[in-house]
C-alpha positions as CSV (number, residue, x, y, z in Angstrom):
1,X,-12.0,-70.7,55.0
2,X,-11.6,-74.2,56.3
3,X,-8.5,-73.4,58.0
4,X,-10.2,-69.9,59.8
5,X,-12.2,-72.2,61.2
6,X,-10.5,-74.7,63.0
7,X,-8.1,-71.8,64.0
8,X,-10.9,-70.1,65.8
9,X,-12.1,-73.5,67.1
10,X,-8.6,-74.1,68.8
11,X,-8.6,-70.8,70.1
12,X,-11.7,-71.5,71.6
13,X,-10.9,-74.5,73.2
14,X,-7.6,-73.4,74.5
15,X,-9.7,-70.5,76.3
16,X,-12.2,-72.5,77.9
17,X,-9.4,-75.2,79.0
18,X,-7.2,-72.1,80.5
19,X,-10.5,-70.6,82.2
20,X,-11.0,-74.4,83.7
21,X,-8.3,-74.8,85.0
22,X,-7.6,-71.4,86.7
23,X,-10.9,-72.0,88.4
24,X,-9.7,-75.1,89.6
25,X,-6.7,-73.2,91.1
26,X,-8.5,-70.7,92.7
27,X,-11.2,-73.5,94.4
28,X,-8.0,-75.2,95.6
29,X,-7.1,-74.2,99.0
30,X,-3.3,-75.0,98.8
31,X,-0.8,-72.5,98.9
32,X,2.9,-72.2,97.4
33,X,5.8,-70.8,99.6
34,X,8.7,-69.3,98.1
35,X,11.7,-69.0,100.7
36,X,14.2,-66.4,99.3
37,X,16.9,-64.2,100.8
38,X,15.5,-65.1,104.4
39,X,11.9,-64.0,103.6
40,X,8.9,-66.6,103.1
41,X,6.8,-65.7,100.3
42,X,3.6,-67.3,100.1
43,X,1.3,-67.6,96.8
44,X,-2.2,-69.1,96.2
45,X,-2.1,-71.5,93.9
46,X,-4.1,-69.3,91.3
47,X,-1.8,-66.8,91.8
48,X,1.5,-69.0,91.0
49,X,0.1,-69.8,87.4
50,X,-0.8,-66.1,86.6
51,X,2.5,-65.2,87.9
52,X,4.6,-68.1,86.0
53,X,2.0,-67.1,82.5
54,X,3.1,-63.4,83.2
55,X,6.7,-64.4,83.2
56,X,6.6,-66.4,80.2
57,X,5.0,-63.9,78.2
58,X,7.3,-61.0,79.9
59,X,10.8,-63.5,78.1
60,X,9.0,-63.8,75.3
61,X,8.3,-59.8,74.8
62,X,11.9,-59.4,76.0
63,X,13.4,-61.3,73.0
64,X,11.1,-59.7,70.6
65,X,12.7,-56.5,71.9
66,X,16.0,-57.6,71.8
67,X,15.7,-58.6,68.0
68,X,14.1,-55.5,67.2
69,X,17.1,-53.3,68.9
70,X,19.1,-55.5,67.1
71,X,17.5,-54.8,64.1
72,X,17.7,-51.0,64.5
73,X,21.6,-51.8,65.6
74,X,22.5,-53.2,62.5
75,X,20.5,-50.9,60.4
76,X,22.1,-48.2,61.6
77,X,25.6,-49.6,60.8
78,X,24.3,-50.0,57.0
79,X,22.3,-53.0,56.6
80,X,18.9,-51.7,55.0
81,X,18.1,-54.9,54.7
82,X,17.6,-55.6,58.6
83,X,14.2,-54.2,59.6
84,X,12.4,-55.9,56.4
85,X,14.2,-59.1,57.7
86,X,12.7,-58.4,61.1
87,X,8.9,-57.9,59.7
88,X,8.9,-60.8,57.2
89,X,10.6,-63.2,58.1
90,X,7.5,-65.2,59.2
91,X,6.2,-64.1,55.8
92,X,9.0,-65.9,54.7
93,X,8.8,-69.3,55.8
94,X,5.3,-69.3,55.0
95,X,6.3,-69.1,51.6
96,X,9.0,-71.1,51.6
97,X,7.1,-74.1,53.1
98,X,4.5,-73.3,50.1
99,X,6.9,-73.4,47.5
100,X,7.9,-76.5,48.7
101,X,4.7,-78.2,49.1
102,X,3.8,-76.7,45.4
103,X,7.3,-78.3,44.4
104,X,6.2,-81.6,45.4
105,X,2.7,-81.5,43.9
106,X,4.6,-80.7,40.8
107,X,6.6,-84.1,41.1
108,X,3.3,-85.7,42.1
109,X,1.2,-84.7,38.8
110,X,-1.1,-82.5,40.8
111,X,-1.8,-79.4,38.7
112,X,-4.4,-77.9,41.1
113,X,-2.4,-78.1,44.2
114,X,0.9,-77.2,42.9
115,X,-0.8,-73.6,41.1
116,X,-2.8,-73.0,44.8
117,X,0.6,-73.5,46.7
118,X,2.6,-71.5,44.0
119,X,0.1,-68.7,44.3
120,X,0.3,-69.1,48.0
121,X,4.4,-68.9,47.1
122,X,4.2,-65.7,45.4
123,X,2.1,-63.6,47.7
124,X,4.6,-64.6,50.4
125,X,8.0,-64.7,49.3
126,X,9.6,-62.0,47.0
127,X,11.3,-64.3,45.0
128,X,10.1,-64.1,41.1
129,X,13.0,-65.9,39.6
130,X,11.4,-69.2,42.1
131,X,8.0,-68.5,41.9
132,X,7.6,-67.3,38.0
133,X,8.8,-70.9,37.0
134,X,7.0,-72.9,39.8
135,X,3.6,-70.8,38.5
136,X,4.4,-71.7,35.4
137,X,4.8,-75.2,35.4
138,X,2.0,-75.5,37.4
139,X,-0.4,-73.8,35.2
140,X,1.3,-75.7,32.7
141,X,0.2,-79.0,34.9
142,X,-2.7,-78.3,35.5
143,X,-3.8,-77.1,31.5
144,X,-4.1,-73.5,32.1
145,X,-1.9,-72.4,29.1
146,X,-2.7,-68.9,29.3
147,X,-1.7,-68.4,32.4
148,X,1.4,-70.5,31.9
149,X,2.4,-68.2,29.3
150,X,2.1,-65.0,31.2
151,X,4.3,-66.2,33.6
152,X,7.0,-67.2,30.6
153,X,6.7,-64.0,29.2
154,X,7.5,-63.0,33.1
155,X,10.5,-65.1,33.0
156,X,11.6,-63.2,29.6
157,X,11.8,-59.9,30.9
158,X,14.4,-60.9,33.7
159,X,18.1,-61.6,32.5
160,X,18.5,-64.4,35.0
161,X,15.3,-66.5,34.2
162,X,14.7,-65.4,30.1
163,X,16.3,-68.9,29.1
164,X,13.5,-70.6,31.1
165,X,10.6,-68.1,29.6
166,X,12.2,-68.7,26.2
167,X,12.6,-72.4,26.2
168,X,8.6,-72.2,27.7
169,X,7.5,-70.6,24.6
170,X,9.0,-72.3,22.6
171,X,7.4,-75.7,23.6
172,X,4.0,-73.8,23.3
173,X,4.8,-72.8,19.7
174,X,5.8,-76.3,18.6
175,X,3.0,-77.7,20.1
176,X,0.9,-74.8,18.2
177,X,3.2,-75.7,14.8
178,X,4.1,-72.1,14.6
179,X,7.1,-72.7,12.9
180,X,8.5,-68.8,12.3
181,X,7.7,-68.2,15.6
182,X,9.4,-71.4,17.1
183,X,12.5,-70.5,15.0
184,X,12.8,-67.1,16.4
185,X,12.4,-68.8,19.8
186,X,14.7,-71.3,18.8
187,X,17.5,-68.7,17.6
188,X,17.1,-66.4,21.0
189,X,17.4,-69.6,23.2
190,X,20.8,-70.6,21.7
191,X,21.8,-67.2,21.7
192,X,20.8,-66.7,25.6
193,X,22.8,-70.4,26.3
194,X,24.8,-71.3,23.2
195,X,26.1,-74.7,25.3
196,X,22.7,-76.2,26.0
197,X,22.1,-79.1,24.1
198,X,18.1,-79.0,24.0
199,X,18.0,-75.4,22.5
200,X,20.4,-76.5,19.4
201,X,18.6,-79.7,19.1
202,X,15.4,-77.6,18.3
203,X,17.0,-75.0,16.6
204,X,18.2,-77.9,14.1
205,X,14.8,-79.4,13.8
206,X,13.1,-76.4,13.0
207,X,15.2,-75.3,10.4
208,X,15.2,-78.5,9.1
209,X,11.4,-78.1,8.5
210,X,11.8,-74.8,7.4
211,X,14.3,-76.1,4.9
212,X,17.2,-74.1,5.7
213,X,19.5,-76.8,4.8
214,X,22.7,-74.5,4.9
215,X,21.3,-73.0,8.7
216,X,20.8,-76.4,10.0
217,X,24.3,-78.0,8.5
218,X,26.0,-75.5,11.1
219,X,23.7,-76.1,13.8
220,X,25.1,-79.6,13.2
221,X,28.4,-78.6,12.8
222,X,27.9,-76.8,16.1
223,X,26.5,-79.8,17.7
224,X,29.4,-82.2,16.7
225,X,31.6,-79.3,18.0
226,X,30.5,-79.1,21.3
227,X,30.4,-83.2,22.0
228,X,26.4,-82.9,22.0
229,X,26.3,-85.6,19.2
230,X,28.5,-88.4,18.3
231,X,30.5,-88.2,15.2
232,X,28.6,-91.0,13.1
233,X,25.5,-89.4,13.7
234,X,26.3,-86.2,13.0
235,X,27.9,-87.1,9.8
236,X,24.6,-89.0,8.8
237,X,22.5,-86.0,9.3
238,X,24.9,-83.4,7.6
239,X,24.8,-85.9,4.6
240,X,21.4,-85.9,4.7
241,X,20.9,-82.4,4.8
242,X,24.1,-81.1,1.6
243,X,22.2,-83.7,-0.4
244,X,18.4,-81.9,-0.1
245,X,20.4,-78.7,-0.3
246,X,21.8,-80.5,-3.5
247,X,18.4,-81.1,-5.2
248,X,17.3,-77.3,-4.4
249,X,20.3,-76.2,-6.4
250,X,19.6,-78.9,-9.2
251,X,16.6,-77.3,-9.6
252,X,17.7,-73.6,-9.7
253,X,20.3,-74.5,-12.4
254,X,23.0,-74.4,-10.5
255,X,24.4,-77.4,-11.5
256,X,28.1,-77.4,-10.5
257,X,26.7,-76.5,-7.4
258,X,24.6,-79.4,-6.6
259,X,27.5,-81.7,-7.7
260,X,29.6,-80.7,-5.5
261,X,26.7,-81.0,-2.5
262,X,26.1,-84.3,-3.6
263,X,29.7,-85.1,-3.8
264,X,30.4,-83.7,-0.2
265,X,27.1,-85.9,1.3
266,X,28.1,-89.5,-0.8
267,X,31.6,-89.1,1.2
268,X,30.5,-87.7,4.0
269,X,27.7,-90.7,4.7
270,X,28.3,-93.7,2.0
271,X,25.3,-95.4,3.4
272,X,23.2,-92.8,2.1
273,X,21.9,-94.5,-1.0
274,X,20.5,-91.7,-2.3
275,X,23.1,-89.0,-2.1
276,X,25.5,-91.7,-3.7
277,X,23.4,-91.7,-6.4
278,X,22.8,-88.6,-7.2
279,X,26.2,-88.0,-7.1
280,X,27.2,-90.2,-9.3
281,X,24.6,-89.1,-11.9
282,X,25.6,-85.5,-11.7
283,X,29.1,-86.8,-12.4
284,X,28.3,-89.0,-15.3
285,X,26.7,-85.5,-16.8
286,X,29.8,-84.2,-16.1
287,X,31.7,-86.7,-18.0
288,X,33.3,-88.2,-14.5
289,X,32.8,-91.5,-14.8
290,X,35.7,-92.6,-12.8
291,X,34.8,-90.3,-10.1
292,X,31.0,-91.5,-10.1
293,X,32.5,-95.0,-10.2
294,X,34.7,-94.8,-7.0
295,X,31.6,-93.4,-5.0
296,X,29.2,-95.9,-6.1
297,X,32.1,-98.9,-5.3
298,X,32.5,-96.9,-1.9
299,X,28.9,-96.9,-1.1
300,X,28.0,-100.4,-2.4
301,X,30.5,-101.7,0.3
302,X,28.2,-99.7,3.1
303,X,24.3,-100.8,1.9
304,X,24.6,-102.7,-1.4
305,X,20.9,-101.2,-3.4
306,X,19.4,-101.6,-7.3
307,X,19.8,-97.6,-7.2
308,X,23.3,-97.8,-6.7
309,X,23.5,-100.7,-9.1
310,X,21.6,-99.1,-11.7
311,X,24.2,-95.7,-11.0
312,X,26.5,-97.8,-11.9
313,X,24.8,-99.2,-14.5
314,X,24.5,-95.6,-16.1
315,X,28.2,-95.3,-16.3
316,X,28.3,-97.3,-19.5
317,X,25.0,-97.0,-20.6
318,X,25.6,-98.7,-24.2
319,X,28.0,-101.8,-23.5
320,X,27.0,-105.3,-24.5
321,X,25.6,-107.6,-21.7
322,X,29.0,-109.9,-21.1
323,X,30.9,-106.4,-21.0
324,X,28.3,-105.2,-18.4
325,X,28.5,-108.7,-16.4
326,X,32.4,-108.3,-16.1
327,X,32.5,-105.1,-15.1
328,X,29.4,-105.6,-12.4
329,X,32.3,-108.1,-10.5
330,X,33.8,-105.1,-9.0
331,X,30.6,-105.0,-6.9
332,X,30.5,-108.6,-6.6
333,X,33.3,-109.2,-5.0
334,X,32.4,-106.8,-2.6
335,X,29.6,-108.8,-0.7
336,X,29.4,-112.3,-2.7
337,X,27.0,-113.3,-0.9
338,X,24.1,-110.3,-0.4
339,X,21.3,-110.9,-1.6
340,X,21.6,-107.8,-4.1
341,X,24.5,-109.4,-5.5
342,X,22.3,-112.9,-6.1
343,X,19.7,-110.5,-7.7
344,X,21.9,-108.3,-10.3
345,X,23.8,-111.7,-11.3
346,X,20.7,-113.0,-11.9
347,X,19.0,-110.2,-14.2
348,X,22.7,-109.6,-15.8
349,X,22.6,-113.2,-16.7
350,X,19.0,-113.0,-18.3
351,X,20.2,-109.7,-20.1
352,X,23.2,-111.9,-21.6
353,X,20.3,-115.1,-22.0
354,X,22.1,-117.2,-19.9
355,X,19.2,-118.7,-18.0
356,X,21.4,-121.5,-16.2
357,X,23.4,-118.7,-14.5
358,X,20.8,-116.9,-13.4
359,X,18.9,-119.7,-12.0
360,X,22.0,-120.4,-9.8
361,X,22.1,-117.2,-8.9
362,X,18.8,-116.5,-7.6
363,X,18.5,-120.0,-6.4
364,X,21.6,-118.6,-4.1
365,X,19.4,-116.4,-2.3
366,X,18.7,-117.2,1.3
367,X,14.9,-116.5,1.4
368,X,12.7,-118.2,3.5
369,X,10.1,-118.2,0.7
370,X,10.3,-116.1,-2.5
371,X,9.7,-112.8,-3.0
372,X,8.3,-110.6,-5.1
373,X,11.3,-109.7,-7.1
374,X,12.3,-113.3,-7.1
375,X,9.0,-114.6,-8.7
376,X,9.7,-112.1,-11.2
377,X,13.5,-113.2,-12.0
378,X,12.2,-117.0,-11.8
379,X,9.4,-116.2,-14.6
380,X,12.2,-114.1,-16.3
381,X,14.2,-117.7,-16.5
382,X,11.2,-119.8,-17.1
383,X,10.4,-118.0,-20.2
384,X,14.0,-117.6,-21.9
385,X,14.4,-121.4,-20.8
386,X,11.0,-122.1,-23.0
387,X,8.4,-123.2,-19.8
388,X,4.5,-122.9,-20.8
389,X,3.1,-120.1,-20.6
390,X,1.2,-121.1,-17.7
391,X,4.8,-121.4,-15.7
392,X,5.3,-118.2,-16.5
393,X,2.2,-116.7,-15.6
394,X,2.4,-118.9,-12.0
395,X,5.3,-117.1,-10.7
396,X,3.6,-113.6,-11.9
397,X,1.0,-114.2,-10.0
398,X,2.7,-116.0,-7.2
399,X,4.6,-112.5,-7.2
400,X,1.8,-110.4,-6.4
401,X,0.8,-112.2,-3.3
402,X,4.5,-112.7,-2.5
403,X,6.2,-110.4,0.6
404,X,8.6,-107.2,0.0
405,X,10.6,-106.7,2.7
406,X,13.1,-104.2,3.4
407,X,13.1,-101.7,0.2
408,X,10.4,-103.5,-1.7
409,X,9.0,-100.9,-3.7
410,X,12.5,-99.4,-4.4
411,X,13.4,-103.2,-5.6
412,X,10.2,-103.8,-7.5
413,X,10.3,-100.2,-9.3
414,X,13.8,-99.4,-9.5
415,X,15.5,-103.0,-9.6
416,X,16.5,-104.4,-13.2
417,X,14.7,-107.3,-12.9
418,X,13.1,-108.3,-16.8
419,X,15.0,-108.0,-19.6
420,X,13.1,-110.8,-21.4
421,X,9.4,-111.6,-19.7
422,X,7.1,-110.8,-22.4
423,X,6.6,-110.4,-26.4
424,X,4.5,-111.0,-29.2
425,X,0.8,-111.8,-28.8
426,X,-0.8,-115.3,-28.7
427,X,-3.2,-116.4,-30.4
428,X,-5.7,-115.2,-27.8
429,X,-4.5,-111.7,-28.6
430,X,-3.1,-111.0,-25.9
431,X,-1.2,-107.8,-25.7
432,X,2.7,-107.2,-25.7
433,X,4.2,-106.1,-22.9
434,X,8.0,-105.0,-22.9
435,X,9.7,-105.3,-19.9
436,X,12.9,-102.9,-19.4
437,X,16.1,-103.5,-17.2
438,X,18.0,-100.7,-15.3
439,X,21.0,-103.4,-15.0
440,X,20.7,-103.8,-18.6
441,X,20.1,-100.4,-20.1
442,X,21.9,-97.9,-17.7
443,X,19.1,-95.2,-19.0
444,X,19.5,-91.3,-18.6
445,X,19.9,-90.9,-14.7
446,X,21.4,-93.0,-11.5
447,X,18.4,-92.6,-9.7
448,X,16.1,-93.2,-12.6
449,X,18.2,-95.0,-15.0
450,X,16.4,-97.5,-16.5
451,X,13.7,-97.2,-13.6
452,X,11.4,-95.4,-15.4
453,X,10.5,-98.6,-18.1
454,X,11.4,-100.8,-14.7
455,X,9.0,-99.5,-12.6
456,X,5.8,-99.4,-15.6
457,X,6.8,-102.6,-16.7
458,X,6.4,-103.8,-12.8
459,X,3.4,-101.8,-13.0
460,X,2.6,-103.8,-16.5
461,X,3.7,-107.3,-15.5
462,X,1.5,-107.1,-12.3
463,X,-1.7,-106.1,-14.4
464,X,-0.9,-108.5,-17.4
465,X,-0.8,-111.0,-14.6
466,X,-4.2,-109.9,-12.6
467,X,-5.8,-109.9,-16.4
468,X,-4.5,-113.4,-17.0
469,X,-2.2,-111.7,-19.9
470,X,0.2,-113.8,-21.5
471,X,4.3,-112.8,-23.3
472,X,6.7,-113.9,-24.8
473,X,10.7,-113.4,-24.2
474,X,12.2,-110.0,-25.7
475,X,15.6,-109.1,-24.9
476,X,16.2,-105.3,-24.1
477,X,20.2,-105.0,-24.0
């Protein structure tokens, strides 16, 4: 409306100036002469600029003929494209120049420009493979999500653009956490461009969450294949995901199954805790211990962990504590100086009662105060070496407030850590408390051996110590 208006408004002043200045002309008295081919012409001044306007306009008309006979011309010789050319291509540039401006609202986070100049785009310009997407992502700017989606389902139903429409939706039904319906969008975007890097990153999110472990191990495969993600990482992931395809099978029964998933993820990622030691407790259950060895020796080297120490535990769950210590220096002499390695000396020494070896072993550790775990081994040592009660009870309770970095729960719950803390009751009557070590007992499972009595002695210590219990040393081995 705005822009009517100033139209008319210059139309208007450029009439009234014209009508000006012709009157001027024709108040002038002057006269132009024109001396041509031996004859003197002689014009008013008036009659100069009507004739010079007349001419003008007379070219103009000329080369607007000229380009419609050329039009015709080339029509004739086949073109049918030449007389549409003729007609719009002020149309044209109208519409190109709005797609552009509607471009760079786009870039400029303008929602409401960018969907009036796309609209302005689409009236003009016969292109919907441009105009679909620039409608789109405007609507999409500006929050109209309906409208955005109408013009993705647009995009779908033309071979050229369907990639675009489809990868559209699909952000619309993530956002919406429609999963079944962002997997099938998922699977039709890979198949429409099998090399684009985004569509097989969400395809292997979404299966992931749909837990089609086996569907996204090849979308991973797939990705490694085509250089879309590095080797490491893509190892790490397909670990991840034959190891919770492993569990699902565990709990179907099919155990030779799962053993070998959990086999395959240990060597494909040796970090992976986990998958190491499930591994190795399917092959203990299988009676391969050497096997369940090797992978736990080859995973301690990558991320030394009290699962993977209480795996290996597991592997001889009834030998006697010096045995257990000597056959624990395979790990040792992996990383002598991890602070795992301080920790398992430590609780194998209090399994075989030697409290002066322990105490050099967890006095090894390079802690910048103590930690939970530690207060526990240090009230492990002060009872076997005979402290007070009250020692004992300090570091429990020092424990409770004490930090747990890194895997502190893990190391609290699943860590061997007491084999002696508490016994008989005093003559308060004070209950007994029994505290169990993975390290020392090995137990039924290497994710849970031993953790089970671990983790509700923790639990135990921890409320003896809040209740002021007291305990007295009990070996466990």
């Amino acid at each position: 409306m705005l822009k009517t208006i100033i139209y008319l408004l210059a139309g208007a002043v450029i009439v009234v100036a014209g009508a000006s200045a012709l009157d001027a002309l024709v108040a002038e008295p002057g006269t132009l002469s024109l001396d041509y081919g031996g004859r003197l012409y002689e014009f008013k001044l008036y009659e100069a600029a009507l004739i010079l306007l007349v001419g003008i306009v007379a070219i103009l008309f000329t080369l607007a003929v000229l380009r419609f006979v050329y039009a015709l011309v080339m029509f004739v010789l086949g073109d049918e494209t030449a007389f549409s050319r003729f007609f719009v291509r002020s149309r044209e540039r109208r519409g190109m120049d709005a797609l552009s401006k509607a471009m760079m609202a786009l870039a400029a986070g303008d929602g409401k420009l960018a969907m009036k100049k796309a609209k302005l785009a689409e009236k003009n310009l016969r292109r919907p493979d441009l105009t679909r997407l620039v409608n789109a992502q405007a609507a999409d700017l500006a929050g109209d999500k309906v409208r955005a989606q109408t013009y993705y389902k647009a995009l779908m139903s033309e071979e050229t653009t369907a990639f675009l429409g489809t990868q559209g939706l699909l952000g619309y039904a993530i956002e919406a956490e429609d999963t079944d319906k962002a997997l099938t969008l998922a699977n039709h975007a890979h198949e429409l461009a099998p090399k684009h890097g985004g569509a097989l990153e969400a395809l292997y999110t979404l299966q992931s969450q749909k837990f089609d472990w086996a569907g996204a191990r090849k979308t991973v495969k797939e990705q490694k294949r085509r250089g879309l993600l590095p080797k490491p990482e893509a190892q790490t992931r397909e670990a991840a995901l034959a190891f919770a395809e492993a569990e699902d099978a565990e709990q179907t029964g099919e155990t030779e199954r799962a053993r070998a998933l959990a086999v395959e993820a240990a060597k494909l990622d040796p970090a992976n805790v986990d998958a190491s030691a499930g591994a190795a407790r399917l092959l203990i259950e299988s009676g391969a211990k050497r096997a369940a060895s090797k992978i736990v020796v080859e995973s301690w080297r990558f991320a030394p962990h009290p699962k993977l120490a209480a795996a290996f535990a597991a592997i001889e769950p009834d030998e006697a504590p010096a045995a257990r210590r000597r056959r624990f220096e395979q790990l040792f002499a992996i990383h002598p100086n991890h602070d795992e390695t301080q920790f398992m000396k430590a609780e194998l020494a209090l399994v075989d009662e030697d409290w002066g070896g322990a105490r050099r072993a967890i006095e090894d550790l390079r802690e910048t105060e103590p930690s939970a775990r530690s207060c526990a081994v240090f009230a492990a040592i002060a009872r076997g070496e005979g402290d007070p009660d009250h020692v004992v009870q300090g570091w429990l309770a020092r424990g409770l407030g004490a930090p747990r970095t890194g895997a502190s729960d893990s190391v609290i719950n699943n860590a061997a850590m007491l084999p002696l803390l508490m016994g008989a009751r005093d003559d308060t009557g004070m209950e007994d408390v029994t505290s169990g070590s993975v390290a020392a007992s090995g137990g039924d499972d290497a994710g849970s051996q031993g953790a089970g009595p671990a983790a509700e002695d923790a639990e135990t210590v921890e409320a003896g110590s809040a209740d002021k219990k007291t305990a007295k040393a009990e070996p466990v081995a």
